[in-house]
mmCIF file as Biopython writes it, N, C-alpha, C and O atoms, coordinates in Angstrom:
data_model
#
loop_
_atom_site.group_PDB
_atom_site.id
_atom_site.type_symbol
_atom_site.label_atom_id
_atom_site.label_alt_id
_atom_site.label_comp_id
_atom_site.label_asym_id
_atom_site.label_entity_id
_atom_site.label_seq_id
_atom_site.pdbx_PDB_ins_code
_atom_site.Cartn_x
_atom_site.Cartn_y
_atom_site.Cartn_z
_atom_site.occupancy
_atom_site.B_iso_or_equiv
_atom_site.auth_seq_id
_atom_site.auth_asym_id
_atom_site.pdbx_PDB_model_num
ATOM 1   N N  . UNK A ? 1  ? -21.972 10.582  38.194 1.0 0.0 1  A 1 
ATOM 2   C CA . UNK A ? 1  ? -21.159 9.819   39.113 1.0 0.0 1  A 1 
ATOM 3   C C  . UNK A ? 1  ? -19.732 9.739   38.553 1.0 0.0 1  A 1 
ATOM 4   O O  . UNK A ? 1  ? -19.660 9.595   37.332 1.0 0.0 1  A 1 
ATOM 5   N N  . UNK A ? 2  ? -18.620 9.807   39.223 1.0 0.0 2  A 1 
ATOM 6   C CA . UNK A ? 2  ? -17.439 10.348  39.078 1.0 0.0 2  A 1 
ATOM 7   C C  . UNK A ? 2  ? -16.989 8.410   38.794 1.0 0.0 2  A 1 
ATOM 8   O O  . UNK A ? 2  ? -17.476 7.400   39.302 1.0 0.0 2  A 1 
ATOM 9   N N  . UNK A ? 3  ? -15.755 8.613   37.658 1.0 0.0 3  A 1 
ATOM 10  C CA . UNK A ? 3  ? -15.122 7.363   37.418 1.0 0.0 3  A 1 
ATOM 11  C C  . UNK A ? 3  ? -13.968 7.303   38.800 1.0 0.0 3  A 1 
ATOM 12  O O  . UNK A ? 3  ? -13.700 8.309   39.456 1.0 0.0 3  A 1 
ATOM 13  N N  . UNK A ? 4  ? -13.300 5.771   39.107 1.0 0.0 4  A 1 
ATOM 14  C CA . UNK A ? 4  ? -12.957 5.600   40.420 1.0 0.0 4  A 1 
ATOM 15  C C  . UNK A ? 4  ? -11.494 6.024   39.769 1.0 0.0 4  A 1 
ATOM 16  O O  . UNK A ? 4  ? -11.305 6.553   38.674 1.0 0.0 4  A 1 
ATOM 17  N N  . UNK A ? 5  ? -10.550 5.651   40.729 1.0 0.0 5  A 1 
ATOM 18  C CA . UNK A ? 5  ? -9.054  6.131   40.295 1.0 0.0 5  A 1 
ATOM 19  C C  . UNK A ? 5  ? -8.275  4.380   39.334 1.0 0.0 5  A 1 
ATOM 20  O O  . UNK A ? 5  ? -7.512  4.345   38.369 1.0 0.0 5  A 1 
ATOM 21  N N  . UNK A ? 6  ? -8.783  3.408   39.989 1.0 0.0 6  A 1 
ATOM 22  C CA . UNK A ? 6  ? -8.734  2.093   39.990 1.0 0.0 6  A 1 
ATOM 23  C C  . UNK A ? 6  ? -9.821  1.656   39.055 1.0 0.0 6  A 1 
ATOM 24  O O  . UNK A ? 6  ? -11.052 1.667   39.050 1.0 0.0 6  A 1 
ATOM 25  N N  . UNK A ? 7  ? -8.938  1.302   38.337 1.0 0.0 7  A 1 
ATOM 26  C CA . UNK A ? 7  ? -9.750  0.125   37.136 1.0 0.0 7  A 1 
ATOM 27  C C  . UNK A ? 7  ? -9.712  -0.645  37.164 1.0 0.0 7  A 1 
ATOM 28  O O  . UNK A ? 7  ? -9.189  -0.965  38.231 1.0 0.0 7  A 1 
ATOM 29  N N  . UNK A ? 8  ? -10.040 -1.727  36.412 1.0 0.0 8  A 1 
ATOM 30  C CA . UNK A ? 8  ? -10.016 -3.406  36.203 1.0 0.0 8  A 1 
ATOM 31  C C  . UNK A ? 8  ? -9.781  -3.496  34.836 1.0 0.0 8  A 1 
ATOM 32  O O  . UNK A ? 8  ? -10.478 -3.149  33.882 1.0 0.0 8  A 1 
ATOM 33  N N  . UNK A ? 9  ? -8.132  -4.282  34.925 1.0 0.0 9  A 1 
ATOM 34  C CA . UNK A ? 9  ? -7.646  -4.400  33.482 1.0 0.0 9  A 1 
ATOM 35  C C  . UNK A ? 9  ? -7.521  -6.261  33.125 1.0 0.0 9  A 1 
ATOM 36  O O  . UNK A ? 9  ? -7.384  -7.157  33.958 1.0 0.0 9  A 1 
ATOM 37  N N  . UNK A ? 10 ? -7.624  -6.385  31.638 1.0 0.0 10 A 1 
ATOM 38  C CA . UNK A ? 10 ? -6.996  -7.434  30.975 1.0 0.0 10 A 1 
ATOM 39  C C  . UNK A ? 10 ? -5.806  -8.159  30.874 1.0 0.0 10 A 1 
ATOM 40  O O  . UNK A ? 10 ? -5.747  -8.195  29.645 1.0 0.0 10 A 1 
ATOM 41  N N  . UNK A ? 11 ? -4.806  -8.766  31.254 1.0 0.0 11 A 1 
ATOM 42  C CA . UNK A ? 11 ? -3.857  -9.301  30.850 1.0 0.0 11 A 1 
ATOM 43  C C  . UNK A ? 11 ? -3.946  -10.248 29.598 1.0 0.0 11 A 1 
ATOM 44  O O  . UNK A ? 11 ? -5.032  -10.814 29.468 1.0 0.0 11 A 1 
ATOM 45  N N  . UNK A ? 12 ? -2.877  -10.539 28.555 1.0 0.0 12 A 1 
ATOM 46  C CA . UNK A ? 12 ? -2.978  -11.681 27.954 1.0 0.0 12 A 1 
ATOM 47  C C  . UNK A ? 12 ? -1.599  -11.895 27.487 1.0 0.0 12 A 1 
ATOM 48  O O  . UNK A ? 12 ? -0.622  -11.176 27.697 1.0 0.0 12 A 1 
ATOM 49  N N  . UNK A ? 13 ? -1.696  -13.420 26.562 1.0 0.0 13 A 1 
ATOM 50  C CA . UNK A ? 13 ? -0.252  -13.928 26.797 1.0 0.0 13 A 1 
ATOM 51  C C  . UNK A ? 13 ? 0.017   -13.531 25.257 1.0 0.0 13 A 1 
ATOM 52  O O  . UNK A ? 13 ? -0.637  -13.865 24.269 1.0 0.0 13 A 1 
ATOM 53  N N  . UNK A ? 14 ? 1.005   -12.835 25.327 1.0 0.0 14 A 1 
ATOM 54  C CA . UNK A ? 14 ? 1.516   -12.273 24.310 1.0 0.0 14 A 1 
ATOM 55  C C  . UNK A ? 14 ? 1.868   -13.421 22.845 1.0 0.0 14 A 1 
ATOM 56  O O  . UNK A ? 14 ? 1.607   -13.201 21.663 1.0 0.0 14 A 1 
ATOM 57  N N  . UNK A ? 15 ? 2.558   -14.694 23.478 1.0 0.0 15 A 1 
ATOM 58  C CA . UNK A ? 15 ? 2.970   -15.735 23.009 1.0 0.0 15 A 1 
ATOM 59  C C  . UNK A ? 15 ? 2.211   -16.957 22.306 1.0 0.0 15 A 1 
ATOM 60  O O  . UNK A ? 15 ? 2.537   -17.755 21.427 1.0 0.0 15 A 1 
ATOM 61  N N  . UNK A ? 16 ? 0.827   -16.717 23.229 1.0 0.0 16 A 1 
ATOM 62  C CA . UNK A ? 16 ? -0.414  -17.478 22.814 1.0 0.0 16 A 1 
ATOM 63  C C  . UNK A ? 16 ? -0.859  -16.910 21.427 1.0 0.0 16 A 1 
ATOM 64  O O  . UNK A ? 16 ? -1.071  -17.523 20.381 1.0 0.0 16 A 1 
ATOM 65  N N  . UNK A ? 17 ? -0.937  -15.691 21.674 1.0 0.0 17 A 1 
ATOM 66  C CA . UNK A ? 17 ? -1.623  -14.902 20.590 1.0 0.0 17 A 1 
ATOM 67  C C  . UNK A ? 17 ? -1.425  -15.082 19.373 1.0 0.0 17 A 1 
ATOM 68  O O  . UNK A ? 17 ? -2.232  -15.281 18.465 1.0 0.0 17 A 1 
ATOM 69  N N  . UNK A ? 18 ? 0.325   -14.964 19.367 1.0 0.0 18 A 1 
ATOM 70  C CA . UNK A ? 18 ? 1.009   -15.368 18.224 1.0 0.0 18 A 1 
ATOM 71  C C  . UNK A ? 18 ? 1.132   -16.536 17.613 1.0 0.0 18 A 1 
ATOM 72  O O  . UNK A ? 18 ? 0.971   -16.834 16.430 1.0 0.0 18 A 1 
ATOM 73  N N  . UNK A ? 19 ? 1.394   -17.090 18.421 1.0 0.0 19 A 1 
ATOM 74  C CA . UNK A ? 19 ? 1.512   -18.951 17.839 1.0 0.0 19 A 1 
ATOM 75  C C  . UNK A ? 19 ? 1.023   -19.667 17.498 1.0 0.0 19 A 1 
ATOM 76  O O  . UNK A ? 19 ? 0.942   -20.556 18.345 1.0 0.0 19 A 1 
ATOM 77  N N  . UNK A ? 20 ? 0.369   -19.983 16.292 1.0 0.0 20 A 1 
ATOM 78  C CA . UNK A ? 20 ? -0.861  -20.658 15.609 1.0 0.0 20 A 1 
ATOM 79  C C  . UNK A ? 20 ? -0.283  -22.062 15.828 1.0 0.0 20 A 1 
ATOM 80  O O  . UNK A ? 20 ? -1.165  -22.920 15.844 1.0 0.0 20 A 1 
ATOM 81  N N  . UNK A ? 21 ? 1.286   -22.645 16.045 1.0 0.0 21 A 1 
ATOM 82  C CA . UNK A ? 21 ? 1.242   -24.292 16.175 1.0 0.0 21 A 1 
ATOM 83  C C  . UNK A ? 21 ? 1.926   -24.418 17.403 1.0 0.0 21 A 1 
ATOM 84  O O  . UNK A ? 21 ? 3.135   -24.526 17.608 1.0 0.0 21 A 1 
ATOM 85  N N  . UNK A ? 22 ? 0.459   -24.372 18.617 1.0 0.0 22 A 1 
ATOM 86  C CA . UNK A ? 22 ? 0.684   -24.298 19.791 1.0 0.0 22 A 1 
ATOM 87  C C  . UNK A ? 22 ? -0.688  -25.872 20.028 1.0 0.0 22 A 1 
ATOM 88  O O  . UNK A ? 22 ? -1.558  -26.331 19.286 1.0 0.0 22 A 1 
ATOM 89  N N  . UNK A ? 23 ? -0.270  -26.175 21.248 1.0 0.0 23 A 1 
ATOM 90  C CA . UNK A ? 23 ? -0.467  -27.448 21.568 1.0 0.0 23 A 1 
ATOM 91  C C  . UNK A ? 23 ? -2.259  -27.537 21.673 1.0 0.0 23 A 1 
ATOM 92  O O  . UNK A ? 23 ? -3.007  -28.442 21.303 1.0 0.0 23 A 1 
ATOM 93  N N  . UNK A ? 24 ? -2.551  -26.303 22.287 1.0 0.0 24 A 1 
ATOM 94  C CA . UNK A ? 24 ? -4.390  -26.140 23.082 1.0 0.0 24 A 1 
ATOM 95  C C  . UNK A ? 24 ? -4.503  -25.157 22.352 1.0 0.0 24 A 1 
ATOM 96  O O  . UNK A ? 24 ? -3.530  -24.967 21.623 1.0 0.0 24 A 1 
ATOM 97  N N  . UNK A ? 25 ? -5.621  -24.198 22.234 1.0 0.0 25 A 1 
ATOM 98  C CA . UNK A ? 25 ? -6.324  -23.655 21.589 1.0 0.0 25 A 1 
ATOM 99  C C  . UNK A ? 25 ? -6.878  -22.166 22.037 1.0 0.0 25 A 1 
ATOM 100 O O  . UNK A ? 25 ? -7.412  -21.186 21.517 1.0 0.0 25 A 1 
ATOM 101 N N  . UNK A ? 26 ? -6.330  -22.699 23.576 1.0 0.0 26 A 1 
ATOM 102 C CA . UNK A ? 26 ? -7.013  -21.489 24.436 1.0 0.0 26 A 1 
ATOM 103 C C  . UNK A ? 26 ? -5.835  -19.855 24.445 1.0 0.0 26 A 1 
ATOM 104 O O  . UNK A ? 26 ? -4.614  -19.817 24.289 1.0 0.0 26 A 1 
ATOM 105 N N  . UNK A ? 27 ? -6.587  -18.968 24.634 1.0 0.0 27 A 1 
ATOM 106 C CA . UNK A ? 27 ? -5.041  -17.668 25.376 1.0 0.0 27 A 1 
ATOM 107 C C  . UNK A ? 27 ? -5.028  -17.353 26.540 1.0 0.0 27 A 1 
ATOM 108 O O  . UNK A ? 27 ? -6.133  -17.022 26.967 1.0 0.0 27 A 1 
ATOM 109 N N  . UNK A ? 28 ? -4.175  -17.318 27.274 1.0 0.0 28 A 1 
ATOM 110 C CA . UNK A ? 28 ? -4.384  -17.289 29.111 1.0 0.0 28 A 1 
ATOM 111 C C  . UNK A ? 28 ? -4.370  -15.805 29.041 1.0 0.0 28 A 1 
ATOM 112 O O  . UNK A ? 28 ? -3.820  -14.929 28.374 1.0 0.0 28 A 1 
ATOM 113 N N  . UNK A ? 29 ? -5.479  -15.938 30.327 1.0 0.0 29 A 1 
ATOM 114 C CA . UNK A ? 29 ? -5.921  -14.365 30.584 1.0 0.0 29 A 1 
ATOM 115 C C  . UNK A ? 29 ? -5.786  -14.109 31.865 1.0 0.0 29 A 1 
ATOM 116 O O  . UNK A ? 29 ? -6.312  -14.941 32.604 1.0 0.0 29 A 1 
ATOM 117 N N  . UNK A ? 30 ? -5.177  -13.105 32.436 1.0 0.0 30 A 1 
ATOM 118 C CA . UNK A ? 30 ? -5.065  -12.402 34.186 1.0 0.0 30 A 1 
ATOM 119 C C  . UNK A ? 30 ? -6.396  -11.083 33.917 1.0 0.0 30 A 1 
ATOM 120 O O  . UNK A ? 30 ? -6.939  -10.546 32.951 1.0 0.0 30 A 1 
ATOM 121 N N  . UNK A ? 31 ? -6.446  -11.031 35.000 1.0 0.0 31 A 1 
ATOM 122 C CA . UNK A ? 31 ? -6.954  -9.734  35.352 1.0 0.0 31 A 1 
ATOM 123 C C  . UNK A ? 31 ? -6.987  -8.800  36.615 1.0 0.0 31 A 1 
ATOM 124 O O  . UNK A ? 31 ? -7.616  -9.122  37.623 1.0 0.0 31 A 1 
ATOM 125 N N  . UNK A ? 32 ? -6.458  -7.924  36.538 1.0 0.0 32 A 1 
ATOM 126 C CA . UNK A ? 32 ? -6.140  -6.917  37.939 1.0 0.0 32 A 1 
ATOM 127 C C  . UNK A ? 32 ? -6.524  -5.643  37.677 1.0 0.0 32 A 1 
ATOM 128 O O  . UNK A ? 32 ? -7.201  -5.191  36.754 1.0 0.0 32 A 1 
ATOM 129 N N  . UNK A ? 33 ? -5.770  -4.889  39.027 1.0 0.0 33 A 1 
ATOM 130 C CA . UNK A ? 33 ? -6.439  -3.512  38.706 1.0 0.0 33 A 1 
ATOM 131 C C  . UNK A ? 33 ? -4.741  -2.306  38.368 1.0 0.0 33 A 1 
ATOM 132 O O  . UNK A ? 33 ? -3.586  -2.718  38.263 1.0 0.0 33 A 1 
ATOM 133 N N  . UNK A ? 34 ? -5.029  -1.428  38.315 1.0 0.0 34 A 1 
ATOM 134 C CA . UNK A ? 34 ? -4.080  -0.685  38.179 1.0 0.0 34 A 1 
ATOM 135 C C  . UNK A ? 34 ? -4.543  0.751   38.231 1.0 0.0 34 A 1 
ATOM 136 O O  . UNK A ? 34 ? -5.685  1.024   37.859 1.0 0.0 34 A 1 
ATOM 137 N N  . UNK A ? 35 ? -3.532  1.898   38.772 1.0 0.0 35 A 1 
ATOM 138 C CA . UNK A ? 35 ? -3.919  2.929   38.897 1.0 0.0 35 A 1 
ATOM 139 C C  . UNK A ? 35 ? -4.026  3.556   37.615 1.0 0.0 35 A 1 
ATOM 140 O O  . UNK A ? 35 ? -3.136  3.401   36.779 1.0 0.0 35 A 1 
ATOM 141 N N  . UNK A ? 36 ? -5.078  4.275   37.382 1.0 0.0 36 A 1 
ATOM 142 C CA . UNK A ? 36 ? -5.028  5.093   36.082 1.0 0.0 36 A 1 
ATOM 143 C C  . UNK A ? 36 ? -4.262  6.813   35.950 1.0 0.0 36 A 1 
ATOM 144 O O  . UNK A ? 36 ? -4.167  7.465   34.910 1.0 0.0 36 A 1 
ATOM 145 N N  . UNK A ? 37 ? -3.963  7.081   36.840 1.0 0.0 37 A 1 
ATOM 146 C CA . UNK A ? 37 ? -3.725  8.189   37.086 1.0 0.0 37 A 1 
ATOM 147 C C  . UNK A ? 37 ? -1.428  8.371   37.023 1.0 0.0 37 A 1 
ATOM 148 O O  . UNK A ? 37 ? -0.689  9.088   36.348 1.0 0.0 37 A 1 
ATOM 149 N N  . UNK A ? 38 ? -1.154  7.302   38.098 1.0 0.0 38 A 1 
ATOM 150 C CA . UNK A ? 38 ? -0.111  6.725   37.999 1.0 0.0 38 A 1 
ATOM 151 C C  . UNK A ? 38 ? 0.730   6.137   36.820 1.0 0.0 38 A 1 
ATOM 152 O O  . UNK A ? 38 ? 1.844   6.260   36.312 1.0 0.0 38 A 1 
ATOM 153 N N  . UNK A ? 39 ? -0.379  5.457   36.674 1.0 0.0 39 A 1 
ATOM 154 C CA . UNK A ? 39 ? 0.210   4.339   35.235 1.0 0.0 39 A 1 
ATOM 155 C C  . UNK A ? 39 ? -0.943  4.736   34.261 1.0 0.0 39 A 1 
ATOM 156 O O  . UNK A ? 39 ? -2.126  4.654   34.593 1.0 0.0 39 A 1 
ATOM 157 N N  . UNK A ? 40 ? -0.481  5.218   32.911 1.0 0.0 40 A 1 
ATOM 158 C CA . UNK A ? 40 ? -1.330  6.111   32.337 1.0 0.0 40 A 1 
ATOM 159 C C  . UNK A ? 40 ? -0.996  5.124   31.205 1.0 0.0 40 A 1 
ATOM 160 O O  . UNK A ? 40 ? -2.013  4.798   30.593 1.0 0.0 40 A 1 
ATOM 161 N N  . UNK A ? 41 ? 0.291   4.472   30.685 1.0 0.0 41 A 1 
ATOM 162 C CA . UNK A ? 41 ? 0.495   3.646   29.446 1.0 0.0 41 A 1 
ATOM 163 C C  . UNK A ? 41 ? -0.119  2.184   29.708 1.0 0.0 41 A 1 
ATOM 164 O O  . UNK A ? 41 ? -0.827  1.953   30.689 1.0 0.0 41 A 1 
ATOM 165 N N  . UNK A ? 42 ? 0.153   1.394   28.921 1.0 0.0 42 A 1 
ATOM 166 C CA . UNK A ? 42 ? -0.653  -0.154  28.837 1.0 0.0 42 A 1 
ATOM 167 C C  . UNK A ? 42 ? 0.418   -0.796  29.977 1.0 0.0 42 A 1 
ATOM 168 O O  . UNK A ? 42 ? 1.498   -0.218  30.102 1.0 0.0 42 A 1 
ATOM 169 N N  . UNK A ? 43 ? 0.098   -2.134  30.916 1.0 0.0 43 A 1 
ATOM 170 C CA . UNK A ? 43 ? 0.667   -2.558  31.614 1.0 0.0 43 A 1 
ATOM 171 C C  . UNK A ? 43 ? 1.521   -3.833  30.577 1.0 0.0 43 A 1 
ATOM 172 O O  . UNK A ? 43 ? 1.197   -4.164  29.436 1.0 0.0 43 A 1 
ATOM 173 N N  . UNK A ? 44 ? 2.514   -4.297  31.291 1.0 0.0 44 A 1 
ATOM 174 C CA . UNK A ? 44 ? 3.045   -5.519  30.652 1.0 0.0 44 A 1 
ATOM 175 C C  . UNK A ? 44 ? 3.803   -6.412  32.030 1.0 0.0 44 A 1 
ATOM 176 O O  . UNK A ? 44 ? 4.773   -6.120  32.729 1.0 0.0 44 A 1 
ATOM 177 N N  . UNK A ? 45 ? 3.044   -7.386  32.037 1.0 0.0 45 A 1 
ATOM 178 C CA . UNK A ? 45 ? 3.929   -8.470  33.182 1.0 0.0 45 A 1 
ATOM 179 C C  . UNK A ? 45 ? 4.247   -9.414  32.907 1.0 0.0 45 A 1 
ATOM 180 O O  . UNK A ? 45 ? 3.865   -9.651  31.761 1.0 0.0 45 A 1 
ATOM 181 N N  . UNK A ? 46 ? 4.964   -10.455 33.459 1.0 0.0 46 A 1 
ATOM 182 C CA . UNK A ? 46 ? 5.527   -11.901 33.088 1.0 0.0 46 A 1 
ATOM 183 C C  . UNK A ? 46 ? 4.460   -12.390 34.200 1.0 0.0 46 A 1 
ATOM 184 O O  . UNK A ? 46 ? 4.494   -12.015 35.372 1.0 0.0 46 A 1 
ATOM 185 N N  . UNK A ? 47 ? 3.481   -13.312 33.643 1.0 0.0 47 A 1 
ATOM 186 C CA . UNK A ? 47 ? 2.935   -14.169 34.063 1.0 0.0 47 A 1 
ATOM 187 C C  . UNK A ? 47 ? 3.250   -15.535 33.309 1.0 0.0 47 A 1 
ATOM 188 O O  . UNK A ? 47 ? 3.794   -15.818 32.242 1.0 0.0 47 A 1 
ATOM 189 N N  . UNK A ? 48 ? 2.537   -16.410 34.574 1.0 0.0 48 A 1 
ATOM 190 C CA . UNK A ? 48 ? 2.957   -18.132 34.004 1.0 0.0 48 A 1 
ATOM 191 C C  . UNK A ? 48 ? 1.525   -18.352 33.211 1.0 0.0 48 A 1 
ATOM 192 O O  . UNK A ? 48 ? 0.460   -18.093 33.771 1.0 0.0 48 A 1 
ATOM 193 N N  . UNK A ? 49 ? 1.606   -18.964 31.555 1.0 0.0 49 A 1 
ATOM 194 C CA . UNK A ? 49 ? 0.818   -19.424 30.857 1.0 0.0 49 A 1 
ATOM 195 C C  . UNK A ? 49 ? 0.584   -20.627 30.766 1.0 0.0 49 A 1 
ATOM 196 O O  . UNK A ? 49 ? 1.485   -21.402 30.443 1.0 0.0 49 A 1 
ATOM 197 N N  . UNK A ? 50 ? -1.019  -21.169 31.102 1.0 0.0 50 A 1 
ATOM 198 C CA . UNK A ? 50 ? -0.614  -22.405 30.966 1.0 0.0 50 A 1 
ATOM 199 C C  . UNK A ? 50 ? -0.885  -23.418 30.385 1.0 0.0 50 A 1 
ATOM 200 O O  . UNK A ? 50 ? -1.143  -24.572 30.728 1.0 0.0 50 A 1 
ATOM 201 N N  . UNK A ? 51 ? -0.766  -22.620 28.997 1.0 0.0 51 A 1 
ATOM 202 C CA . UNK A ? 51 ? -1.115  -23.171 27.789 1.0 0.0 51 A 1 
ATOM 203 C C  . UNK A ? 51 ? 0.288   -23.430 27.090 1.0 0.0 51 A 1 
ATOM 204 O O  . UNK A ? 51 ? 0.634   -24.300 26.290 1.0 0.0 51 A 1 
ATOM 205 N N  . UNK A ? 52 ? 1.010   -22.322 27.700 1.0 0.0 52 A 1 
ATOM 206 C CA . UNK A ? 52 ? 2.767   -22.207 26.508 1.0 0.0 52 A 1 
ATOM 207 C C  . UNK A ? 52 ? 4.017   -23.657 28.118 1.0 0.0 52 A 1 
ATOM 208 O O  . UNK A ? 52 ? 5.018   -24.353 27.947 1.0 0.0 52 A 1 
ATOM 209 N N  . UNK A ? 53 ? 3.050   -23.372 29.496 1.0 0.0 53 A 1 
ATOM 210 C CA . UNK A ? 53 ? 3.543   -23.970 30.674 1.0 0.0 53 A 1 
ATOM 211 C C  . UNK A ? 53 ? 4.939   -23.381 30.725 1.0 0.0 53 A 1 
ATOM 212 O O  . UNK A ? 53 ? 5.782   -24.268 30.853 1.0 0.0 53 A 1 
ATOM 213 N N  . UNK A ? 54 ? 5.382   -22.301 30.672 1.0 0.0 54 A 1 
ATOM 214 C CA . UNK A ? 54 ? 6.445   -21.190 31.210 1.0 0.0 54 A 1 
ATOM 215 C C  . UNK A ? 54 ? 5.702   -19.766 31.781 1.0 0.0 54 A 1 
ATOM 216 O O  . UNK A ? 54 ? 4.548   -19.353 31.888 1.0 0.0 54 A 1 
ATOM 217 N N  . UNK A ? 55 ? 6.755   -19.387 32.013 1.0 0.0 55 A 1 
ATOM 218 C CA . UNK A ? 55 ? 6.525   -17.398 32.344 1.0 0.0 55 A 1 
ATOM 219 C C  . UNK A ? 55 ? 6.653   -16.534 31.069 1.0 0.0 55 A 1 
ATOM 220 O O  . UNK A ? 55 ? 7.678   -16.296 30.431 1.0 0.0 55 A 1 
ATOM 221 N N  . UNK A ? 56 ? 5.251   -16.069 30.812 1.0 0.0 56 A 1 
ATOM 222 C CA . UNK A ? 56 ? 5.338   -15.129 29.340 1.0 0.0 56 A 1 
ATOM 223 C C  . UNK A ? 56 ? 5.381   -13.897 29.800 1.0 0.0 56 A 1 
ATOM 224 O O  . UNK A ? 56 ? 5.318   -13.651 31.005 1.0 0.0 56 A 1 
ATOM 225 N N  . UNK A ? 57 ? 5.520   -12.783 28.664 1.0 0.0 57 A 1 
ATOM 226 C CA . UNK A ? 57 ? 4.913   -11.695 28.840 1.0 0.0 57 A 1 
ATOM 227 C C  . UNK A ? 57 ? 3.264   -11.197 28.756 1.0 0.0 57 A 1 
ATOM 228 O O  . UNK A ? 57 ? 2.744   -11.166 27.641 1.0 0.0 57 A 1 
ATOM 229 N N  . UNK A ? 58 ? 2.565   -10.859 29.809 1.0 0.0 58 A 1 
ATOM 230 C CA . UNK A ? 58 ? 1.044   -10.565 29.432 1.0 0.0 58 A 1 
ATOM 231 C C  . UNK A ? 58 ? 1.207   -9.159  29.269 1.0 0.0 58 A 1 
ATOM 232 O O  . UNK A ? 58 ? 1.903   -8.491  30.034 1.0 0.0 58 A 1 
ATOM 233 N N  . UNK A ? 59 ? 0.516   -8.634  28.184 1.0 0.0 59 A 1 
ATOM 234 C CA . UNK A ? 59 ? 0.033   -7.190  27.800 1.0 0.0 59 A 1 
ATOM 235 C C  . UNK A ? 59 ? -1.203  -7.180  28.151 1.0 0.0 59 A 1 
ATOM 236 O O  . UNK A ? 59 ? -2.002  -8.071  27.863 1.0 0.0 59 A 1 
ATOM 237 N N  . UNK A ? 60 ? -1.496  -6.017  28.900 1.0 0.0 60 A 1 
ATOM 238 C CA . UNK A ? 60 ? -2.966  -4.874  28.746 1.0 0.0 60 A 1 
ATOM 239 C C  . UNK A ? 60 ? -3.665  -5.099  27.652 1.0 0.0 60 A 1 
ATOM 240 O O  . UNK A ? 60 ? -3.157  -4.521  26.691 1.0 0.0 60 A 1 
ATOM 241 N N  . UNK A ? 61 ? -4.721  -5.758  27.361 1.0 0.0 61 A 1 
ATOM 242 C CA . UNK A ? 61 ? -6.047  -5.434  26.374 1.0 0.0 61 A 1 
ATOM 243 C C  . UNK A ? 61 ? -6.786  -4.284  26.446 1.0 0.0 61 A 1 
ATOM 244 O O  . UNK A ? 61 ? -6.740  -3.265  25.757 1.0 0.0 61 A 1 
ATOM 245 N N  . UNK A ? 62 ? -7.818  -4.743  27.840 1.0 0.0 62 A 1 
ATOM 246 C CA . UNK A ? 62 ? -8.314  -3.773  27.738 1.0 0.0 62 A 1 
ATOM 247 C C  . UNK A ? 62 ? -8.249  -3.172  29.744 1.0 0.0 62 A 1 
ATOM 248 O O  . UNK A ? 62 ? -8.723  -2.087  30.079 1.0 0.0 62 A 1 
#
C-alpha cells in the first residue's frame, strides 16, 4: 500500500523547550499536515504558546 502525499506533522514551541525557568512545566504542541513532496525540509511557524502566553516559533518534530 502506497504512502499518501500528506502527512501528519508535530509542531513545538521552540521557547518552551529551552527555558528551564519558565512558569508551568508543560511544551505546547500543534499538529497539522503538510505536503511532503512540496515541502521536503522541516516546517517552522509562529504559533501562540500558552505556556510562554505570546506568539513563538513552533518547529517540526516529527
Amino acid at each position: 500500500m502506497a504512502k499518501g502525499v500528506r502527512i501528519v506533522i508535530t509542531l513545538e514551541c521552540t521557547e518552551c523547550r529551552t527555558n528551564s525557568s519558565k512558569r508551568s512545566q508543560g511544551v505546547s504542541r500543534y499538529t497539522t499536515t503538510k505536503n511532503r513532496r512540496n515541502t521536503t525540509s522541516r516546517l517552522e511557524l509562529k504559533k501562540f504558546c500558552t505556556h510562554c502566553n505570546k506568539h513563538t516559533v513552533h518547529k517540526e518534530i516529527k
